[in-house]
N, C-alpha and C positions, 0 to 999 in steps of 0.2 A: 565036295561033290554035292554035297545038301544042300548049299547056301547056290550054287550054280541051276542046282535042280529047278530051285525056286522063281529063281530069277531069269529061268528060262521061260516058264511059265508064265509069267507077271507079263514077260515082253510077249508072249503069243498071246496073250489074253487083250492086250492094247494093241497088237493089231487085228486081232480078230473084232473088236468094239471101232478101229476105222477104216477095217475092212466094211463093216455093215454098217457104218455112217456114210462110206462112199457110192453105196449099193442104194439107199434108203431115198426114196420108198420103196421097196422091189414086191409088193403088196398093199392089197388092199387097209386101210387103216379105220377101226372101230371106233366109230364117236357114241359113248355112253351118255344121256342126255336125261339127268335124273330126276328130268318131270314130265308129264304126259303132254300130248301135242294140243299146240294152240298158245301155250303159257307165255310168260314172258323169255323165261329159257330157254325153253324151244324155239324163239321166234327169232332170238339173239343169236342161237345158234344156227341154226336154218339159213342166216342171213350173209353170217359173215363165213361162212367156211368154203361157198363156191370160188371165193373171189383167192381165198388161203389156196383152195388145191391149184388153183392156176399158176402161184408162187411155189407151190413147194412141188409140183410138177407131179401130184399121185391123187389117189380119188379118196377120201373120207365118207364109209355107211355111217349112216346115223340110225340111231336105234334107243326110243324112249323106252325105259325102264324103269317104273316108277315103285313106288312104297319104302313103307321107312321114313318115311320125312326124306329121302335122298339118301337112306344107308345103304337100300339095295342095292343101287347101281355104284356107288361109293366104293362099297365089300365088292360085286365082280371087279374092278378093274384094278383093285389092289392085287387079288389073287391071281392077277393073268403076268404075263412074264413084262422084265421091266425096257421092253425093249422098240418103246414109241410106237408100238401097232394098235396099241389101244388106248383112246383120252377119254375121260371125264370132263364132262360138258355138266357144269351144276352152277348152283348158285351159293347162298353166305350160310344156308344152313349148315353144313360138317362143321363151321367150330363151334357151333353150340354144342355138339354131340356130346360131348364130355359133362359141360354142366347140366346138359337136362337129362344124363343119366341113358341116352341112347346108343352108344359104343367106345370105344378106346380107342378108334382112329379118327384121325380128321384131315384137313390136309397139311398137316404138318408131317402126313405120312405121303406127299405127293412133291413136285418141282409146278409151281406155276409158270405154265406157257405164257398165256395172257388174262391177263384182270382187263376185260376190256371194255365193261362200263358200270356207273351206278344208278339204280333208277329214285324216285321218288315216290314215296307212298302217298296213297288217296283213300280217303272214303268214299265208297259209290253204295247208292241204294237203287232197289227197285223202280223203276217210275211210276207204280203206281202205291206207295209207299203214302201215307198220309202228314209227308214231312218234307220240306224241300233244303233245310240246311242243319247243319253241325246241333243247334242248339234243339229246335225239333227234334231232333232223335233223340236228346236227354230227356227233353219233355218225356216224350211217348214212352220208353223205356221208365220213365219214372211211373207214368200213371197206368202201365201196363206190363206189370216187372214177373219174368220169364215168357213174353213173350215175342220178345222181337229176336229171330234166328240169324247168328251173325256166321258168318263164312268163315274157315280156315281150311291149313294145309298142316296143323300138326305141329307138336312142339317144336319150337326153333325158327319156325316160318315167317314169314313175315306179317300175316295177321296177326302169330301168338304174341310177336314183338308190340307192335301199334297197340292191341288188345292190353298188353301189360303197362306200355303208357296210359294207356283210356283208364283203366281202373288205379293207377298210382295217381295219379293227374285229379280226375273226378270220382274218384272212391268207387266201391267197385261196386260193377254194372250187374246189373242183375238179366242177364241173355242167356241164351243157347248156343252154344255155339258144334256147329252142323262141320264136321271135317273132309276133306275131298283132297283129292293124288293131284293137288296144284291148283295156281290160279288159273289156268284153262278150264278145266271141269268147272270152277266151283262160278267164276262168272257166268258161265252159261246155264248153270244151276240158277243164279240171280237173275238173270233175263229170264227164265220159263219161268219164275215165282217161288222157287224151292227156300231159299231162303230170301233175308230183307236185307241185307246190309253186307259188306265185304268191304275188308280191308285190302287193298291188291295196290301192285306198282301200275303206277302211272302208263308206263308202254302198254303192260298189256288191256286196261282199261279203256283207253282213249278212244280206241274205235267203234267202242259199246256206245261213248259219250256221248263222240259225235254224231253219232245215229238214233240216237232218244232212247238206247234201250236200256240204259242204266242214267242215274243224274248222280253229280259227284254232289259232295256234303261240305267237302275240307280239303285240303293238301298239305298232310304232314310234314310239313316244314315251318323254318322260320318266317320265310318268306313266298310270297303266291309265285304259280307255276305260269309264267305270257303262253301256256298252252291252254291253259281253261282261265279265258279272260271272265273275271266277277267271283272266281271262287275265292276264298279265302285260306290263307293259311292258316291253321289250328292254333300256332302260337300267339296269334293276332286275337283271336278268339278266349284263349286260357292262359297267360303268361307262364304257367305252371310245366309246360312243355317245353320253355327255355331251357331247361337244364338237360334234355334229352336229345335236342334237335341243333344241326340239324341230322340227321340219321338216313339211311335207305340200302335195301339191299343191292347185290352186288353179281355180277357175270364173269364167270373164269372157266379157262380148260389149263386141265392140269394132267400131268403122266405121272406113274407111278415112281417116287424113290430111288436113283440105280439107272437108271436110263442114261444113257452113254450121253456125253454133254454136246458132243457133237450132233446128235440128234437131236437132243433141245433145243439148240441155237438153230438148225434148221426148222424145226417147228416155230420156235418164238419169232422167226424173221418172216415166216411165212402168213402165222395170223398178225403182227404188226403191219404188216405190209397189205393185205386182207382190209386192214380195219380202218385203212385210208381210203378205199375205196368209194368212189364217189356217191353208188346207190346204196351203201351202207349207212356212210355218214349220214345222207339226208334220209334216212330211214330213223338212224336213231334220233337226230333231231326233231321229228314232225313226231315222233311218239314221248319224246320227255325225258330220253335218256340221256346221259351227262357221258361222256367218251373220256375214257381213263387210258385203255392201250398199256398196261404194266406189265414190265417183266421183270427179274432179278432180284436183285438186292428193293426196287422200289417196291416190288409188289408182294415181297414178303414184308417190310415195313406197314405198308398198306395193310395185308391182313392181320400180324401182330395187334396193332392200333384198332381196326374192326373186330375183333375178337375182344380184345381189352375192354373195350366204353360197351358194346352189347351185353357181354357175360355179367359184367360188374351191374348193368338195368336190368337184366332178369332176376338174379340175384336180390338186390334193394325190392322189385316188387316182390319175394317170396313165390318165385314161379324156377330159379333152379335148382335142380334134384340134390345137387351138392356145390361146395362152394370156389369159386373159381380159382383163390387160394389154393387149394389140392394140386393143380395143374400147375400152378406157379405164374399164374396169368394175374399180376399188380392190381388195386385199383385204379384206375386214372385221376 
Protein backbone atom coordinates (compact mmCIF):
# COMPACT_ATOMS: atom_id res chain seq x y z
CA UNK A 1 0.00 0.00 0.00
CA UNK A 2 3.14 2.32 0.78
CA UNK A 3 5.30 1.45 -2.07
CA UNK A 4 1.83 2.19 -4.36
CA UNK A 5 1.16 5.43 -2.30
CA UNK A 6 4.32 6.67 -3.40
CA UNK A 7 4.22 5.92 -6.70
CA UNK A 8 1.22 7.39 -7.12
CA UNK A 9 2.50 10.32 -6.27
CA UNK A 10 5.72 10.52 -8.18
CA UNK A 11 3.26 9.95 -11.29
CA UNK A 12 0.94 13.04 -10.34
CA UNK A 13 3.94 15.00 -9.57
CA UNK A 14 5.21 14.27 -13.45
CA UNK A 15 2.25 15.24 -14.76
CA UNK A 16 1.56 17.98 -12.87
CA UNK A 17 5.42 19.35 -14.10
CA UNK A 18 3.84 18.54 -17.99
CA UNK A 19 0.88 19.68 -17.23
CA UNK A 20 2.57 23.19 -16.46
CA UNK A 21 5.18 22.76 -19.28
CA UNK A 22 2.10 22.54 -21.57
CA UNK A 23 0.45 25.63 -20.12
CA UNK A 24 3.94 27.73 -20.04
CA UNK A 25 4.11 30.47 -20.30
CA UNK A 26 0.51 31.10 -18.65
CA UNK A 27 2.28 34.32 -16.99
CA UNK A 28 4.25 37.00 -17.00
CA UNK A 29 8.12 35.92 -16.62
CA UNK A 30 10.72 38.02 -14.22
CA UNK A 31 14.04 38.78 -15.93
CA UNK A 32 16.41 39.62 -12.89
CA UNK A 33 19.23 41.68 -14.48
CA UNK A 34 22.09 42.03 -11.83
CA UNK A 35 23.55 45.20 -13.06
CA UNK A 36 22.10 48.69 -13.35
CA UNK A 37 20.89 50.03 -16.70
CA UNK A 38 23.16 51.11 -19.45
CA UNK A 39 25.87 48.18 -18.79
CA UNK A 40 26.89 45.79 -20.88
CA UNK A 41 24.38 43.20 -19.22
CA UNK A 42 21.81 45.08 -19.42
CA UNK A 43 22.34 46.06 -22.99
CA UNK A 44 22.69 42.07 -23.87
CA UNK A 45 19.82 41.59 -22.30
CA UNK A 46 17.57 44.25 -23.28
CA UNK A 47 18.48 43.15 -26.76
CA UNK A 48 18.10 39.71 -27.27
CA UNK A 49 14.87 38.85 -25.11
CA UNK A 50 12.28 40.73 -27.42
CA UNK A 51 13.29 38.65 -30.37
CA UNK A 52 13.19 35.22 -27.32
CA UNK A 53 9.48 36.22 -26.35
CA UNK A 54 8.30 36.16 -30.02
CA UNK A 55 9.68 32.27 -29.93
CA UNK A 56 8.63 31.22 -26.85
CA UNK A 57 5.22 33.09 -27.30
CA UNK A 58 4.83 35.05 -23.49
CA UNK A 59 6.24 38.49 -22.36
CA UNK A 60 9.61 38.64 -20.13
CA UNK A 61 9.77 42.17 -17.27
CA UNK A 62 13.02 42.91 -16.89
CA UNK A 63 14.04 44.51 -13.63
CA UNK A 64 17.69 45.66 -12.85
CA UNK A 65 18.72 44.80 -9.32
CA UNK A 66 21.81 45.65 -8.51
CA UNK A 67 24.39 45.27 -5.35
CA UNK A 68 26.46 42.74 -4.16
CA UNK A 69 28.75 42.47 -6.93
CA UNK A 70 25.49 40.55 -8.46
CA UNK A 71 24.59 38.49 -5.24
CA UNK A 72 21.47 40.51 -4.66
CA UNK A 73 19.77 39.72 -7.62
CA UNK A 74 21.62 36.12 -7.67
CA UNK A 75 19.97 35.52 -3.73
CA UNK A 76 16.28 36.72 -5.08
CA UNK A 77 15.91 34.48 -7.81
CA UNK A 78 17.23 31.47 -6.04
CA UNK A 79 14.64 32.01 -3.34
CA UNK A 80 11.70 32.38 -5.76
CA UNK A 81 10.07 28.90 -6.79
CA UNK A 82 11.82 26.81 -9.32
CA UNK A 83 9.32 26.93 -11.85
CA UNK A 84 10.84 29.12 -14.92
CA UNK A 85 8.78 32.34 -14.14
CA UNK A 86 11.88 33.87 -12.94
CA UNK A 87 15.62 34.21 -14.82
CA UNK A 88 18.73 35.55 -13.78
CA UNK A 89 20.11 37.75 -16.49
CA UNK A 90 23.97 38.23 -15.02
CA UNK A 91 27.19 37.98 -16.16
CA UNK A 92 30.76 35.72 -15.04
CA UNK A 93 30.73 37.28 -11.55
CA UNK A 94 28.82 34.29 -9.24
CA UNK A 95 31.65 32.01 -9.73
CA UNK A 96 34.05 33.93 -8.13
CA UNK A 97 31.69 34.20 -5.16
CA UNK A 98 33.07 31.46 -3.34
CA UNK A 99 36.81 32.42 -3.77
CA UNK A 100 36.59 36.11 -2.98
CA UNK A 101 34.64 35.13 0.14
CA UNK A 102 31.09 36.71 -1.08
CA UNK A 103 28.56 33.65 -0.72
CA UNK A 104 28.03 29.95 -1.03
CA UNK A 105 26.09 29.97 -4.05
CA UNK A 106 26.97 30.49 -7.53
CA UNK A 107 25.51 29.11 -10.59
CA UNK A 108 26.36 25.94 -10.05
CA UNK A 109 23.05 26.37 -7.91
CA UNK A 110 21.21 27.44 -11.34
CA UNK A 111 20.53 25.39 -15.23
CA UNK A 112 22.13 27.64 -17.87
CA UNK A 113 19.43 28.69 -20.50
CA UNK A 114 21.91 30.54 -22.59
CA UNK A 115 25.73 31.61 -22.40
CA UNK A 116 25.09 33.83 -25.17
CA UNK A 117 28.22 35.76 -25.59
CA UNK A 118 31.87 36.84 -24.36
CA UNK A 119 33.05 40.26 -24.56
CA UNK A 120 36.55 41.64 -24.46
CA UNK A 121 38.09 43.83 -22.08
CA UNK A 122 39.57 47.53 -22.79
CA UNK A 123 41.13 50.15 -21.15
CA UNK A 124 39.46 53.45 -21.59
CA UNK A 125 40.66 56.88 -20.01
CA UNK A 126 39.11 60.27 -19.68
CA UNK A 127 39.83 62.46 -22.77
CA UNK A 128 41.17 64.84 -21.05
CA UNK A 129 43.55 62.63 -19.26
CA UNK A 130 47.17 63.72 -19.75
CA UNK A 131 48.04 60.36 -21.59
CA UNK A 132 46.92 58.80 -24.77
CA UNK A 133 48.22 55.13 -24.56
CA UNK A 134 48.86 51.97 -22.18
CA UNK A 135 52.49 53.09 -21.49
CA UNK A 136 51.56 56.87 -20.43
CA UNK A 137 49.38 55.63 -17.84
CA UNK A 138 52.37 53.69 -16.14
CA UNK A 139 54.31 56.73 -16.59
CA UNK A 140 51.80 59.03 -14.82
CA UNK A 141 50.84 56.55 -12.31
CA UNK A 142 54.44 56.23 -11.64
CA UNK A 143 55.29 59.81 -11.19
CA UNK A 144 52.02 60.61 -9.56
CA UNK A 145 51.34 57.39 -7.24
CA UNK A 146 47.71 57.41 -5.57
CA UNK A 147 46.55 59.57 -7.73
CA UNK A 148 45.17 58.33 -10.79
CA UNK A 149 41.31 57.06 -9.81
CA UNK A 150 40.77 53.67 -11.57
CA UNK A 151 37.04 52.42 -11.95
CA UNK A 152 35.50 49.29 -10.63
CA UNK A 153 32.43 47.19 -9.99
CA UNK A 154 33.61 45.23 -6.90
CA UNK A 155 35.39 42.06 -6.23
CA UNK A 156 34.96 39.41 -8.92
CA UNK A 157 34.08 42.12 -11.66
CA UNK A 158 35.80 42.58 -14.35
CA UNK A 159 38.00 45.50 -13.52
CA UNK A 160 39.00 43.70 -10.28
CA UNK A 161 40.11 40.75 -12.73
CA UNK A 162 42.09 43.21 -15.50
CA UNK A 163 43.22 45.21 -12.17
CA UNK A 164 44.91 41.82 -10.81
CA UNK A 165 46.61 41.16 -14.18
CA UNK A 166 47.92 45.11 -14.12
CA UNK A 167 49.52 44.61 -10.75
CA UNK A 168 50.84 40.68 -11.26
CA UNK A 169 51.97 41.66 -14.78
CA UNK A 170 53.59 45.34 -13.87
CA UNK A 171 53.82 45.03 -10.06
CA UNK A 172 51.49 46.60 -8.30
CA UNK A 173 50.02 50.02 -9.18
CA UNK A 174 49.77 52.39 -6.74
CA UNK A 175 45.69 53.93 -7.60
CA UNK A 176 42.57 54.35 -6.21
CA UNK A 177 40.20 52.52 -7.06
CA UNK A 178 36.65 54.36 -6.95
CA UNK A 179 33.54 51.23 -6.98
CA UNK A 180 30.19 51.73 -8.75
CA UNK A 181 26.85 49.11 -9.30
CA UNK A 182 28.44 48.19 -13.01
CA UNK A 183 29.94 49.34 -15.87
CA UNK A 184 27.02 51.64 -16.89
CA UNK A 185 27.29 54.00 -13.72
CA UNK A 186 31.04 53.94 -13.59
CA UNK A 187 31.61 54.86 -17.61
CA UNK A 188 29.44 57.65 -17.19
CA UNK A 189 31.26 58.55 -13.98
CA UNK A 190 34.50 58.62 -16.58
CA UNK A 191 32.91 60.73 -19.02
CA UNK A 192 31.73 63.61 -16.37
CA UNK A 193 35.49 63.34 -14.89
CA UNK A 194 34.73 61.35 -11.65
CA UNK A 195 37.31 59.19 -12.20
CA UNK A 196 40.47 58.55 -14.82
CA UNK A 197 40.63 55.28 -16.12
CA UNK A 198 38.24 52.13 -16.38
CA UNK A 199 38.76 48.80 -17.06
CA UNK A 200 35.08 47.82 -18.80
CA UNK A 201 34.06 45.28 -21.83
CA UNK A 202 34.57 46.46 -25.06
CA UNK A 203 30.41 46.45 -25.82
CA UNK A 204 29.66 48.68 -23.39
CA UNK A 205 32.55 51.20 -24.10
CA UNK A 206 32.44 51.44 -27.71
CA UNK A 207 29.97 54.12 -28.08
CA UNK A 208 31.81 56.43 -25.54
CA UNK A 209 34.86 55.70 -28.18
CA UNK A 210 33.35 56.50 -30.84
CA UNK A 211 32.02 59.71 -29.73
CA UNK A 212 35.48 61.13 -28.20
CA UNK A 213 34.14 60.86 -24.86
CA UNK A 214 36.28 58.25 -23.44
CA UNK A 215 39.85 57.13 -25.63
CA UNK A 216 40.74 53.45 -25.23
CA UNK A 217 44.70 52.83 -23.94
CA UNK A 218 44.80 48.76 -24.68
CA UNK A 219 42.55 45.79 -25.60
CA UNK A 220 43.16 43.10 -23.26
CA UNK A 221 43.88 40.47 -25.32
CA UNK A 222 46.48 38.76 -27.26
CA UNK A 223 45.48 40.08 -30.26
CA UNK A 224 43.84 43.83 -31.33
CA UNK A 225 40.13 44.19 -31.56
CA UNK A 226 39.32 45.38 -36.07
CA UNK A 227 36.69 47.40 -33.82
CA UNK A 228 39.36 50.12 -32.50
CA UNK A 229 41.49 50.14 -35.60
CA UNK A 230 45.51 51.46 -34.11
CA UNK A 231 44.78 50.39 -30.56
CA UNK A 232 46.87 47.82 -29.46
CA UNK A 233 46.56 44.72 -27.64
CA UNK A 234 48.29 44.61 -24.07
CA UNK A 235 50.00 41.45 -24.82
CA UNK A 236 51.86 43.16 -27.75
CA UNK A 237 52.69 45.81 -25.40
CA UNK A 238 53.93 43.41 -22.03
CA UNK A 239 54.48 39.68 -23.16
CA UNK A 240 53.78 39.04 -19.51
CA UNK A 241 50.01 38.95 -20.08
CA UNK A 242 50.47 35.86 -22.29
CA UNK A 243 49.95 33.65 -19.61
CA UNK A 244 46.46 35.13 -18.64
CA UNK A 245 45.13 36.08 -22.08
CA UNK A 246 43.26 35.52 -23.84
CA UNK A 247 40.43 36.18 -21.00
CA UNK A 248 36.89 38.22 -21.15
CA UNK A 249 33.73 38.31 -19.29
CA UNK A 250 30.83 36.58 -20.23
CA UNK A 251 26.50 36.93 -20.71
CA UNK A 252 24.08 34.18 -19.50
CA UNK A 253 20.48 33.65 -18.15
CA UNK A 254 19.99 31.12 -16.03
CA UNK A 255 16.76 29.53 -13.81
CA UNK A 256 16.83 28.33 -10.68
CA UNK A 257 17.87 24.34 -9.86
CA UNK A 258 14.52 22.07 -10.31
CA UNK A 259 13.00 23.67 -12.96
CA UNK A 260 10.94 21.15 -14.89
CA UNK A 261 13.26 20.29 -17.94
CA UNK A 262 10.58 20.65 -20.26
CA UNK A 263 10.48 24.31 -19.42
CA UNK A 264 14.11 24.61 -19.96
CA UNK A 265 14.24 23.26 -23.20
CA UNK A 266 11.44 25.65 -24.07
CA UNK A 267 13.36 28.55 -22.56
CA UNK A 268 16.81 27.46 -24.13
CA UNK A 269 15.16 27.08 -27.74
CA UNK A 270 13.63 30.24 -27.26
CA UNK A 271 16.83 32.47 -26.50
CA UNK A 272 18.97 30.23 -29.11
CA UNK A 273 16.47 30.95 -31.54
CA UNK A 274 16.46 34.94 -30.13
CA UNK A 275 20.16 35.02 -30.55
CA UNK A 276 19.99 34.41 -34.38
CA UNK A 277 18.36 37.14 -34.87
CA UNK A 278 19.37 39.42 -37.43
CA UNK A 279 19.36 42.86 -35.28
CA UNK A 280 20.81 41.17 -32.53
CA UNK A 281 23.72 39.68 -34.26
CA UNK A 282 24.67 42.91 -35.89
CA UNK A 283 24.34 44.57 -32.77
CA UNK A 284 26.65 42.43 -31.06
CA UNK A 285 29.10 42.37 -33.75
CA UNK A 286 29.36 46.38 -34.25
CA UNK A 287 30.03 46.41 -30.34
CA UNK A 288 32.97 43.61 -29.99
CA UNK A 289 31.07 40.84 -28.73
CA UNK A 290 31.93 37.32 -29.75
CA UNK A 291 28.40 35.19 -30.02
CA UNK A 292 28.73 31.82 -27.96
CA UNK A 293 24.65 30.90 -27.99
CA UNK A 294 25.60 27.73 -25.16
CA UNK A 295 23.44 25.43 -23.70
CA UNK A 296 23.71 22.09 -21.83
CA UNK A 297 26.34 20.01 -21.44
CA UNK A 298 28.54 22.83 -23.52
CA UNK A 299 27.74 25.64 -21.44
CA UNK A 300 28.29 23.93 -18.22
CA UNK A 301 31.84 22.89 -19.84
CA UNK A 302 32.23 26.36 -20.69
CA UNK A 303 31.77 27.65 -17.23
CA UNK A 304 33.64 24.88 -15.41
CA UNK A 305 36.77 25.89 -17.69
CA UNK A 306 35.80 30.03 -16.87
CA UNK A 307 35.72 29.45 -13.37
CA UNK A 308 38.90 27.18 -13.32
CA UNK A 309 41.66 29.68 -15.25
CA UNK A 310 39.76 32.90 -13.46
CA UNK A 311 39.75 31.61 -9.67
CA UNK A 312 43.26 29.90 -10.10
CA UNK A 313 44.56 34.15 -11.45
CA UNK A 314 42.88 35.68 -8.69
CA UNK A 315 44.19 33.32 -6.45
CA UNK A 316 48.23 33.59 -7.89
CA UNK A 317 47.67 37.40 -7.70
CA UNK A 318 46.77 37.19 -3.79
CA UNK A 319 43.41 38.85 -4.38
CA UNK A 320 41.22 35.41 -3.37
CA UNK A 321 39.58 35.31 0.17
CA UNK A 322 40.24 31.57 0.10
CA UNK A 323 41.66 28.97 -1.97
CA UNK A 324 39.90 27.66 -4.95
CA UNK A 325 41.16 24.15 -3.90
CA UNK A 326 38.27 24.25 -0.98
CA UNK A 327 35.70 24.20 -3.72
CA UNK A 328 37.38 21.44 -5.49
CA UNK A 329 37.97 23.83 -8.62
CA UNK A 330 41.72 22.17 -10.10
CA UNK A 331 44.43 24.36 -11.14
CA UNK A 332 44.45 24.50 -14.97
Amino acid sequence: MKTFFIGAVSALAIAAGAAMADDYPAKEIQGIIQWGAGGSTDTVMRSVTPHAEEVLGGTVVMQNMTGGVGAIALNNVASQKADGYTLLMGAENPLLYKVMGLGKKDYSDFVPVSILALGTPVLVANPEMPFDDYAGMLAYIHDNPGALRLGATGPGGLPSVVTAMMNTVEGDLDVISVPYDGDGPALTALQGGAIDVMPAVLGAAIEGIRAGKMKPLAVFDTEPSDKLPGVPAVASINAGYETYLPWGPFFGIFVKKGTPDEIVAQLQHAYAEGAKNPDFTQLMDNRGFTMLSLSGEEAEAFLAKWQQSTSWLLQDAGLAKKSPEEFGIPRP
